[in-house]
C-alpha positions in Angstrom: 0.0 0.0 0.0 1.1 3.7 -0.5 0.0 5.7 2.0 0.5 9.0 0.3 -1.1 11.4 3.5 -1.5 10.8 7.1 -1.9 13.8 8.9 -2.5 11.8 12.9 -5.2 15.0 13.2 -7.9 14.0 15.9 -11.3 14.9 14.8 -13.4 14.3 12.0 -11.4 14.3 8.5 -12.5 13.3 5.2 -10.0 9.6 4.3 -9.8 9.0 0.4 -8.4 5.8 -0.9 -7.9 5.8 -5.1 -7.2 3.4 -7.2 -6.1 4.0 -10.6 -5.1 0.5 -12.9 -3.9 1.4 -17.0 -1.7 -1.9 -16.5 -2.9 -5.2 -17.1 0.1 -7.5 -17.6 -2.0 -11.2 -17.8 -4.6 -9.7 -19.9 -4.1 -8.8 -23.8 -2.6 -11.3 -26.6 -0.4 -12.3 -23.5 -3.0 -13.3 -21.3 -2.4 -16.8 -20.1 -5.7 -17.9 -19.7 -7.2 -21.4 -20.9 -10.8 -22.2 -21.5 -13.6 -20.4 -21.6 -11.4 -17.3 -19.5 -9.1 -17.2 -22.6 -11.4 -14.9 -24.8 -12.1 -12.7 -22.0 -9.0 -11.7 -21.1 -7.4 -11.3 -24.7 -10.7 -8.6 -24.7 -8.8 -6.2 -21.8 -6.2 -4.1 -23.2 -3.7 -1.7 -21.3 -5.4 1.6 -20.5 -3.8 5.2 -20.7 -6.3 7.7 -18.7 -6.6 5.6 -15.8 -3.8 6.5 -13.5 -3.8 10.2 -15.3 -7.1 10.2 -13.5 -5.9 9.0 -10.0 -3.3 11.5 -10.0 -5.4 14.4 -10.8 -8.0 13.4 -7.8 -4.9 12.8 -5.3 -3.7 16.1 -6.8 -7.5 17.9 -5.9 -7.3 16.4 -3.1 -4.2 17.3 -1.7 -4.6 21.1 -2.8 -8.2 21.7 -1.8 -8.7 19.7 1.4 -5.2 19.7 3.4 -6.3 22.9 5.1 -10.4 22.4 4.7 -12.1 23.8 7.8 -14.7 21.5 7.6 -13.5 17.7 7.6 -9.9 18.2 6.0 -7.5 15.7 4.5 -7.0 13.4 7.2 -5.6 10.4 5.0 -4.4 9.5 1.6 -4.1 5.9 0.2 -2.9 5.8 -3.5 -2.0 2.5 -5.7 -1.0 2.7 -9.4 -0.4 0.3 -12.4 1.6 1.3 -15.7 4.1 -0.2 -17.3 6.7 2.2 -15.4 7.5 2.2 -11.9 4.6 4.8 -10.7 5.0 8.0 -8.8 3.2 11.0 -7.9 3.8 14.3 -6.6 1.3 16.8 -4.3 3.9 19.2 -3.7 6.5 17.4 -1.8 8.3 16.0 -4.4 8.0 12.5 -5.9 6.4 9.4 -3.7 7.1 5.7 -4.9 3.7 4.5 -5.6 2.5 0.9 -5.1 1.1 -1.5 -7.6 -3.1 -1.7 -8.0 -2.6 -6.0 -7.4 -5.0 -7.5 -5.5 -2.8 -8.0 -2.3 -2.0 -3.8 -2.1 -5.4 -2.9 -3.0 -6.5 -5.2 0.2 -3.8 -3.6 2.3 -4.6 0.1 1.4 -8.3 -0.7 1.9 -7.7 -1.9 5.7 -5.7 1.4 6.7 -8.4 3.9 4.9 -11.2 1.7 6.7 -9.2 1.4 10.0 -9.2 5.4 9.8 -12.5 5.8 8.8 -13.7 4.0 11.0 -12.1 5.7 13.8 -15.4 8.8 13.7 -18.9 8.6 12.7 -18.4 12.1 11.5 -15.3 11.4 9.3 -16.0 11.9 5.2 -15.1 8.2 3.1 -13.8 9.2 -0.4 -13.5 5.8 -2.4 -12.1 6.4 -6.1 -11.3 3.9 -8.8 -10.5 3.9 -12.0 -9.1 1.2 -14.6 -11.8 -2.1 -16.0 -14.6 -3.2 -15.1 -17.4 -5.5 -16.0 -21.0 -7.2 -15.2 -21.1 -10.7 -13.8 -24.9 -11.4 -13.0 -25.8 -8.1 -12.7 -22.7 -7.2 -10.0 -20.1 -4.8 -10.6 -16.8 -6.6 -10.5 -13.1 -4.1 -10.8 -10.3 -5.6 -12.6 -7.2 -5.2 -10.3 -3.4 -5.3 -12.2 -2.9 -8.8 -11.5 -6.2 -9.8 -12.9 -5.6 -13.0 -14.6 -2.6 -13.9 -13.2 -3.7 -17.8 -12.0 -4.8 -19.9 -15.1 -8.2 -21.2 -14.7 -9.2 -18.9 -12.4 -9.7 -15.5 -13.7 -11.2 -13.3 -11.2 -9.0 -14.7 -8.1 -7.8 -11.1 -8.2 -10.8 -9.3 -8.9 -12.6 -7.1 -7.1 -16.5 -7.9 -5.9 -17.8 -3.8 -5.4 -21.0 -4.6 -4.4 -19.9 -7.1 -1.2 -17.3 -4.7 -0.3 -19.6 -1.4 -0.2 -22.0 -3.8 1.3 -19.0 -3.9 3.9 -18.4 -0.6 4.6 -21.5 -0.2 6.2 -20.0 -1.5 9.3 -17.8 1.5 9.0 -18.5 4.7 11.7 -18.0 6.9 9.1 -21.9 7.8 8.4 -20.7 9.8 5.1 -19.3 7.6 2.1 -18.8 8.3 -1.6 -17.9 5.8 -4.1 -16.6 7.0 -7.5 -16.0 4.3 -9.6 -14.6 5.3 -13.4 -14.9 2.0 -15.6 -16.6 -0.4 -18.2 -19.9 -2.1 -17.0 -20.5 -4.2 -20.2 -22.0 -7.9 -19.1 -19.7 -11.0 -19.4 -20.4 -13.2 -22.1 -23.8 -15.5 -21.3 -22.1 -18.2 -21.4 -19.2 -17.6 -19.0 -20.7 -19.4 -16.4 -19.3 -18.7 -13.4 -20.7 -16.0 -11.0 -18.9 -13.2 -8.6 -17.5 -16.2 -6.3 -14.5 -15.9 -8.2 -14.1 -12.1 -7.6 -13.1 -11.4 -3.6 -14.6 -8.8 -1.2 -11.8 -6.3 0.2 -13.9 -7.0 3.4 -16.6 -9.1 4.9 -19.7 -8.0 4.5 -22.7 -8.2 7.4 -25.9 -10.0 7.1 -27.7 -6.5 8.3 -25.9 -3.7 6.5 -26.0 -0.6 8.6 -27.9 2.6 6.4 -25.0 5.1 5.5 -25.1 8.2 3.3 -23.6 6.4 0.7 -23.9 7.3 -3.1 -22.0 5.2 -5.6 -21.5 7.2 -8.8 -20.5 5.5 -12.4 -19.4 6.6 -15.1 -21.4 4.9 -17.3 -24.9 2.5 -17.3 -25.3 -1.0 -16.9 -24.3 -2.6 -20.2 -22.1 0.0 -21.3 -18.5 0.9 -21.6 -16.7 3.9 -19.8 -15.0 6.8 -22.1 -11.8 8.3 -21.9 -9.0 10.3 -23.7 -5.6 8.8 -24.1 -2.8 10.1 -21.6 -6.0 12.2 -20.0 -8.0 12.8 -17.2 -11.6 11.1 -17.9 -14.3 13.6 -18.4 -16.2 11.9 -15.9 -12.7 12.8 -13.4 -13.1 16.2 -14.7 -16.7 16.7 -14.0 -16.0 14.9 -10.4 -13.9 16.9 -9.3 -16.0 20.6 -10.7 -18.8 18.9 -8.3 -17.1 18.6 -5.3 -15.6 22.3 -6.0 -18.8 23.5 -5.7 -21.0 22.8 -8.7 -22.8 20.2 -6.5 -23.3 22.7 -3.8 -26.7 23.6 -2.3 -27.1 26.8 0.0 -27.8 25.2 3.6 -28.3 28.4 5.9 -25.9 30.5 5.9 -23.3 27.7 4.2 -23.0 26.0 1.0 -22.7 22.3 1.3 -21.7 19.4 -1.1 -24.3 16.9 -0.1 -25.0 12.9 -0.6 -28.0 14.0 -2.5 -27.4 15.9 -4.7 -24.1 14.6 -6.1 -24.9 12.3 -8.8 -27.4 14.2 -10.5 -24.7 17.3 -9.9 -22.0 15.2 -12.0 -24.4 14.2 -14.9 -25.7 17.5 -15.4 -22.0 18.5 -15.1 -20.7 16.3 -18.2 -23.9 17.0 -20.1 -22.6 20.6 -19.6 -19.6 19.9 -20.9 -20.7 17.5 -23.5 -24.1 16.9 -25.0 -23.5 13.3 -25.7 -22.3 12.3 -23.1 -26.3 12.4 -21.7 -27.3 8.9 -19.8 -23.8 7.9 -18.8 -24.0 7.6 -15.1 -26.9 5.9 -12.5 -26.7 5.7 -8.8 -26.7 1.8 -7.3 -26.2 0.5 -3.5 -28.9 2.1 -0.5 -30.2 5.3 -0.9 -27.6 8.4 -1.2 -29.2 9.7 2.1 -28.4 13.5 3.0 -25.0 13.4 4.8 -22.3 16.3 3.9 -19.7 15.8 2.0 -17.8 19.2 2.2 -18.6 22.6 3.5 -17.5 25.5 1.4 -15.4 28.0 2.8 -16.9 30.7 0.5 -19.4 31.3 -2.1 -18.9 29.0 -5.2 -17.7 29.9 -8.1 -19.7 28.2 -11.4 -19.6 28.7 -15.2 -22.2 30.6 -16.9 -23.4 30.9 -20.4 -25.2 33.7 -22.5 -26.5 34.3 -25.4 -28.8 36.9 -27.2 -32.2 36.9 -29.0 -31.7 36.8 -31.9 -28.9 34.6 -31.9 -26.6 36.6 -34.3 -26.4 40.1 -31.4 -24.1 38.0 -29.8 -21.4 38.3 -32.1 -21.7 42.5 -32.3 -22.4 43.0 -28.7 -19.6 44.3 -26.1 -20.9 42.5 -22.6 -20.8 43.0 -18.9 -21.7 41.3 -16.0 -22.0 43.7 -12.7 -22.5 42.8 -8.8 -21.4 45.5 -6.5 -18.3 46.4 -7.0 -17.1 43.2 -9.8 -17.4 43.7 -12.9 -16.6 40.7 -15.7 -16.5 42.0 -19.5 -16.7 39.7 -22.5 -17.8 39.4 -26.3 -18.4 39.9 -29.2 -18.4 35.9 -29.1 -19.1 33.8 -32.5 -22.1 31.8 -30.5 -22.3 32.7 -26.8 -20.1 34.1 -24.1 -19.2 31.2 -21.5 -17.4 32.2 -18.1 -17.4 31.6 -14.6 -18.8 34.0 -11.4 -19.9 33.6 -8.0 -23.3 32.5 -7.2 -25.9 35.5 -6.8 -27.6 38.0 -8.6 -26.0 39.8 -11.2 -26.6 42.9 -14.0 -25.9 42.1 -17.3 -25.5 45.2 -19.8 -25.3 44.4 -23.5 -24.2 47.4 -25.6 -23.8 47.7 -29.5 -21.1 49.9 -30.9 -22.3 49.5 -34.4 -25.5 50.7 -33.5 -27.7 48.0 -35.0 -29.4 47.2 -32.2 -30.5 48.4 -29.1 -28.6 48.6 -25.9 -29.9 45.8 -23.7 -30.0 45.0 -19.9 -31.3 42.3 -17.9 -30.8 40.5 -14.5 -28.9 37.0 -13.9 -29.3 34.8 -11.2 -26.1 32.8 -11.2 -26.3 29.4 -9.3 -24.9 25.7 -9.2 -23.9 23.8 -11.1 -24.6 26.2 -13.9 -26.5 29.3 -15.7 -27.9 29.7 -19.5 -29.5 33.3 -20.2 -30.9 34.2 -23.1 -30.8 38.4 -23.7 -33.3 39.6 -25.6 -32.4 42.9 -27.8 -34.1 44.8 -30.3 -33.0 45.4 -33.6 -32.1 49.6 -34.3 
């Protein structure tokens, strides 16, 4: 295991544990498999965004939540697999990282549990990233050494559903699960079932309720996207939701919340990208309405405008005014797209060609993100 932070803090803390695997060395033309494994794992190929994604969460993490003054970093546990001896670096300088093989992954799992379990008030952040797959309707994870005993495939896979079923024995009342990878069904006639793939932990016969989202990034049946040598978009749209784009206004605070995180990150890549609409679903016991994170100021969250008719855009000069900030943009080809705190602002469209009228209107800017549509009149 790679323990990457452990700050000994008393107190509630938030413990993430992430798992990123682009190296799959008994998979591929290589694979070693006989019988009816053998045409599943020449199907798994070496990956190249998973571990780009674990870094840039350990990375978030590290820079937002060290000095959090709700529940900050407390812990850190970070395991790797590329073809290359794995490091990462959150501003320290390079750390050795461990392999993603079954034996780590159950190592790394016991110390975050161990401390999450240590305060019904700590924050469980479980990331992974790298294969996955359907096996009677269960999510099973494809560790690095996947493969690795002939005959018996999924001896170092990784049963998700026992092991979340698991972590309801935890204290830690607040627990996300991210998990970034394919959940395509195995062939009908593999016929063997999720025995094969092992529970990091032992799960009880009465699972405890938790606030406890899982989010995917992708629906049953289908396979997960990603950009070669990149952060996923799904990491990418993560990671904007826990900033703030997920955030609700609780009182005087705005809080990250159980739920309202999954629908935050779908909206959030659908944002982003249009096709990427009906890639995620929530599974395991209801998200409940435990805290995630509590902002230490008001969040910042993109906006985009436009005109009626469409074409003023691209002649218009643009502001956007609240007290004493003021944000200019334009003339844009299709629409002007920024970022600006939550709240009400004055937008003021003027025309320096005079062909249409100066126009004004009032934006209400609010999470995860803001479309207005100016109307102006034609001179």
């Amino acid at each position: 295991m790679t323990t990457v932070i452990d700050t000994g803090r008393a107190g509630p803390q938030t413990h993430a544990f992430v798992v990123g695997v682009d190296h799959y060395p008994f998979c591929g033309p290589q694979g070693a498999q006989d019988g009816q494994f053998a045409s599943l794992a020449r199907g798994i190929p070496d990956l190249s965004c998973a571990t780009a994604s674990a870094r840039a969460v350990a990375t978030w993490l590290c820079e937002n939540l060290l000095q959090d003054g709700y529940r900050p970093l407390g812990s850190l546990e970070l395991l790797l697999s590329t073809r290359a001896p794995a490091h990462v670096d959150v501003g320290h300088g390079p750390i050795p990282v461990d392999t993603a093989t079954f034996d780590h992954t159950e190592q790394a799992f016991d110390a975050w549990y161990q401390r999450c379990d240590q305060h019904a008030d700590n924050v469980a952040l479980l990331f992974f990233f790298g294969h996955g797959l359907r096996l009677r309707s269960a999510d099973v994870l494809l560790l690095g050494d996947v493969g690795r005993r002939r005959n018996a495939f999924f001896d170092h896979a990784w049963d998700f559903r026992r092991t979340k079923l698991a972590m309801s024995q935890c204290r830690s009342e607040t627990q996300c699960f991210f998990i970034d990878a394919c959940r395509v069904e195995a062939a009908e006639d593999l016929e063997v079932d999720t025995d094969g793939a092992r529970s990091l932990r032992q799960p009880p016969k009465r699972p405890q309720l938790r606030h406890a989202p899982v989010v995917y990034s992708t629906t049953p049946g289908d396979p997960a996207r990603g950009l070669a040598g990149h952060p996923t978009a799904f990491t990418e749209a993560v990671l904007a939701s826990l900033a703030g784009r997920a955030a609700v206004q609780m009182g005087q605070h705005w809080e990250v919340r159980t739920d309202n995180l999954v629908a935050t990150v779908n909206r959030v890549l659908n944002w982003a990208d249009p096709e990427a609409r009906r890639q995620l679903a929530c599974g395991g016991e209801s998200p409940g309405d435990g805290v995630v994170r509590r902002l230490a100021s008001d969040p910042v969250v993109p906006f985009q405008i436009t005109c009626d008719p469409r074409e003023a855009i691209g002649r218009a000069d643009l502001e956007l005014v609240r007290g004493t900030g003021r944000l200019v943009g334009g003339p844009e080809y299709e629409a002007w797209r920024s970022s600006a705190p939550v709240g009400e602002h004055q937008l003021r469209a003027s025309f320096p060609a005079g062909d249409y009228h100066d126009g004004t209107g009032l934006v209400h800017i609010h999470p995860p993100h803001r479309s207005f549509e100016l109307a102006v009149d034609q001179a």
